[in-house]
N, C-alpha and C positions, 0 to 999 in steps of 0.2 A: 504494500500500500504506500502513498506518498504522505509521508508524515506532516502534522501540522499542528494548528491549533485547535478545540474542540470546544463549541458550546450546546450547552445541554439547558432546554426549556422545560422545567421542573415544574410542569402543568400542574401533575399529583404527588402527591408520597413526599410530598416536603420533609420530611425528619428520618425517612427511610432512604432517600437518596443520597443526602451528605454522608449518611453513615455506611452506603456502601460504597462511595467514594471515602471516606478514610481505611474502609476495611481494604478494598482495593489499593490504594498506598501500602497499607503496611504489609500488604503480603508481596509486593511486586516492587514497591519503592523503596524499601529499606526505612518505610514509618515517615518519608519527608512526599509535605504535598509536592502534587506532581502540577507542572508551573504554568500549562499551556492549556489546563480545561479550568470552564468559565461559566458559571450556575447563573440560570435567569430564573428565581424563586417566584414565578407567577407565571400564566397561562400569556401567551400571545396569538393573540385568533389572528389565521394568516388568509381570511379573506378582507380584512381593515387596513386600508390604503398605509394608514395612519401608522399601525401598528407594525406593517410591514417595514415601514421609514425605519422605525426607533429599533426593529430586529438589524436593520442594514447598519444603523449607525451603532449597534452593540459589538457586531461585526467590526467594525473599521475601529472600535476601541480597545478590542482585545488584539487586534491584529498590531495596533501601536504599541500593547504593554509588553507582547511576548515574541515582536520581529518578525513572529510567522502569520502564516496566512489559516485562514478560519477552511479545515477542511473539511467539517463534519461537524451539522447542524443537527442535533434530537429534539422529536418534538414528543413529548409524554406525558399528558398522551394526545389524540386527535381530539378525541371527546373534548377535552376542557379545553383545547385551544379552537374549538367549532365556535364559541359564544352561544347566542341564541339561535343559532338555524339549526338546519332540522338534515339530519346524516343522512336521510332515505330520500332524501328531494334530488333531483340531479343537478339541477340548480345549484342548490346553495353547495354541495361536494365540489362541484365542476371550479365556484368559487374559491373555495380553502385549495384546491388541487393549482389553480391558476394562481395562487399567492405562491403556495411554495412553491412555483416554476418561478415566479420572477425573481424570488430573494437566490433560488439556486442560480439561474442565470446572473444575475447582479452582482453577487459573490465567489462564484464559483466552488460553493461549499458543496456536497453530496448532501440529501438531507434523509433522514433516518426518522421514520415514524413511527409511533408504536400506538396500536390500537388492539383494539377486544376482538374476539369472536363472536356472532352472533350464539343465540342459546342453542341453535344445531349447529357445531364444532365443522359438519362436515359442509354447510355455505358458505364457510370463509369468513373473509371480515366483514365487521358490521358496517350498513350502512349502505349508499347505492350501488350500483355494480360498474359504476365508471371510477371507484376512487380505485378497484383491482387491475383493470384495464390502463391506469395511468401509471401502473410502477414498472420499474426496471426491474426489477427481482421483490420476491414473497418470502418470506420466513415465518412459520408456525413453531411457535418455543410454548414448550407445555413439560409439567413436571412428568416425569419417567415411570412409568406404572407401578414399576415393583420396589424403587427405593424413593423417600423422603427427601434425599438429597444430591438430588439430580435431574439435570432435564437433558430435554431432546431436541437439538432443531434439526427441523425437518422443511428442505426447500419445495416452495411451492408455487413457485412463478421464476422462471429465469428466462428474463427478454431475449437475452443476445449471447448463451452459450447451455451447455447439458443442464440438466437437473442434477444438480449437487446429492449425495448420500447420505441417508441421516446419521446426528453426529451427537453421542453423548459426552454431557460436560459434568463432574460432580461438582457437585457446592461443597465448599469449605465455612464452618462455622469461626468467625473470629473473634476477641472480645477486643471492642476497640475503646474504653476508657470505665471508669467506674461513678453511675450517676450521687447526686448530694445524698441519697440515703447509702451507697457502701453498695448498691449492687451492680452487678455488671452490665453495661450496655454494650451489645451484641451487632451482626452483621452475618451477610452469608457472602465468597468471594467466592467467583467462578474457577477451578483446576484451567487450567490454558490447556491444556492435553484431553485431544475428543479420545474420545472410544468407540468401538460397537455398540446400538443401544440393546438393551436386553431383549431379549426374544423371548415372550413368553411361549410359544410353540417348544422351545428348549427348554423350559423348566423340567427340574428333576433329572438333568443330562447328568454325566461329569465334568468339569471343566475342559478339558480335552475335547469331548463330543459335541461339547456346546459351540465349541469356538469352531469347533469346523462345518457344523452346520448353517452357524452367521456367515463362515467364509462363503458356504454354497448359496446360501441367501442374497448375498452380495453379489453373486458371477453370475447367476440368473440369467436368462434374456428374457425378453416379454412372453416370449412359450413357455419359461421357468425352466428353462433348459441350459446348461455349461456343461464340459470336458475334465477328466480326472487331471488331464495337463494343466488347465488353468485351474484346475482348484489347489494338486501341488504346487503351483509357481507361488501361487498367493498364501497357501498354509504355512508353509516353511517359513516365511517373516515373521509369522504369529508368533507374541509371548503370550503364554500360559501359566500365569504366576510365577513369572522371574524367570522363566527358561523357554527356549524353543522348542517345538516338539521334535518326537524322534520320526525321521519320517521311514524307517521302516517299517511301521508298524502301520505305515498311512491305506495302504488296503482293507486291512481288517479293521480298524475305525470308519472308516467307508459303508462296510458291510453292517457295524454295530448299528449305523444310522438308519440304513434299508433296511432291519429287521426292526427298527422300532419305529418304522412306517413311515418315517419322515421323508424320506427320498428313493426313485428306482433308478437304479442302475442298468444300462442298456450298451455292454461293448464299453466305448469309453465315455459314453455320455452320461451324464447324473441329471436327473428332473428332477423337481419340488413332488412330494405326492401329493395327491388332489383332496 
């Protein structure tokens, strides 16, 4: 990525945000604020001529304090920077969509929006179907089925190249100071290292069978179909709790998974079972 400066429009979570921007420091910064991200503690509705102006010139004042140029604008979330129009109007979207084109073109910032889901997860985001149609790229991040501490993104819109893999990140619990009564006040900081997300399909595997049938899940084509070649090319990198596996034994691991019905083996092709 081309590095810069970052401002972040702190629509919601006012007291949740700072704190995981300081948790983020301490785990990545060695505990020193980090010099070039810039907090706007209120909503800025980006269909307001007005408001747009005072986003541009917030821009041109972080960009004076820190040398660098503003490359990455968050707005969080859409809801509170919508004001009073109405998200399912095309209208009024088309409006908020056309604010943040101008301050991107103006500034040359990317701009990062974060918005809800509708109550059916599988509509996508809320509100009219022109604000999905306006992005470059989609991301659905949602907590990870089987653990508390962790999520999943998962790409769901990419304009101008493949659909991305999904990619798990754990959360780290940090305690980032202690409030006037003596207790701790807390944060959750993202692991920078994705994973496999878990495959419930492989519950109850052993680690070894588990991770080889996320490999085969992974090589798939859209017939649910790959080769014992690419699925050794790709297992053999796999760590397994600290080590690589043995691949002679990669046969009969193979076989372990077609008897418990997960995949058929055909020559040297492997399929998903149906």
């Amino acid at each position: 990525v081309e590095q810069g400066a970052v401002l972040y429009v702190v629509g919601e979570g006012g007291v949740g945000v700072p704190r995981r921007i300081r948790a983020w420091a301490d785990e990545y910064n060695e505990g020193r604020d980090v010099p070039n991200v810039y907090r706007v503690d209120m909503p800025v509705f980006m269909a307001d001529p007005s408001q747009q102006a005072e986003l541009r010139f917030a821009v041109e004042e972080v960009k004076e304090a820190t040398g660098q140029d503003v490359k990455l604008i968050i707005i969080d979330t859409v809801a509170r920077c919508f004001g009073g129009a109405d998200e399912n109007r095309a209208a009024d979207m088309g409006a908020f969509i056309s604010g943040c084109d101008l301050v991107k073109t103006t500034t040359g910032a990317t701009i990062l929006l974060v918005h809800h889901t509708g109550k059916n997860e599988s509509n996508g985001a809320r509100g009219s179907s022109s604000f999905r149609a306006a992005l470059d790229a989609e991301y659905l991040v949602k907590r990870e089925a089987e653990r508390g501490n962790s999520l999943v993104l998962t790409g769901t819109k990419m304009k101008d190249s493949e659909q991305p893999e999904p990619v798990a990140f754990d959360l780290k619990r940090r305690v980032i100071g202690m409030d006037e009564d003596g207790d701790e006040l807390t944060s959750l900081v993202v692991i920078d290292r994705g994973r496999e997300p878990a495959d419930p399909e492989a519950d109850g595997l052993a680690p070894l069978s588990k991770a080889l049938f996320q490999t085969v899940r992974t090589l798939t084509d859209k017939n649910g179909e790959t080769t014992k070649k690419e699925i050794r090319h790709r297992f053999k990198d796999v760590t397994i709790n600290g080590s690589k596996p043995n691949m002679s034994n990669f046969g009969r691991h193979l076989k372990t998974l077609e008897a418990d019905g997960l995949i058929v083996i055909d020559g040297d092709y492997v399929t998903l079972a149906k």
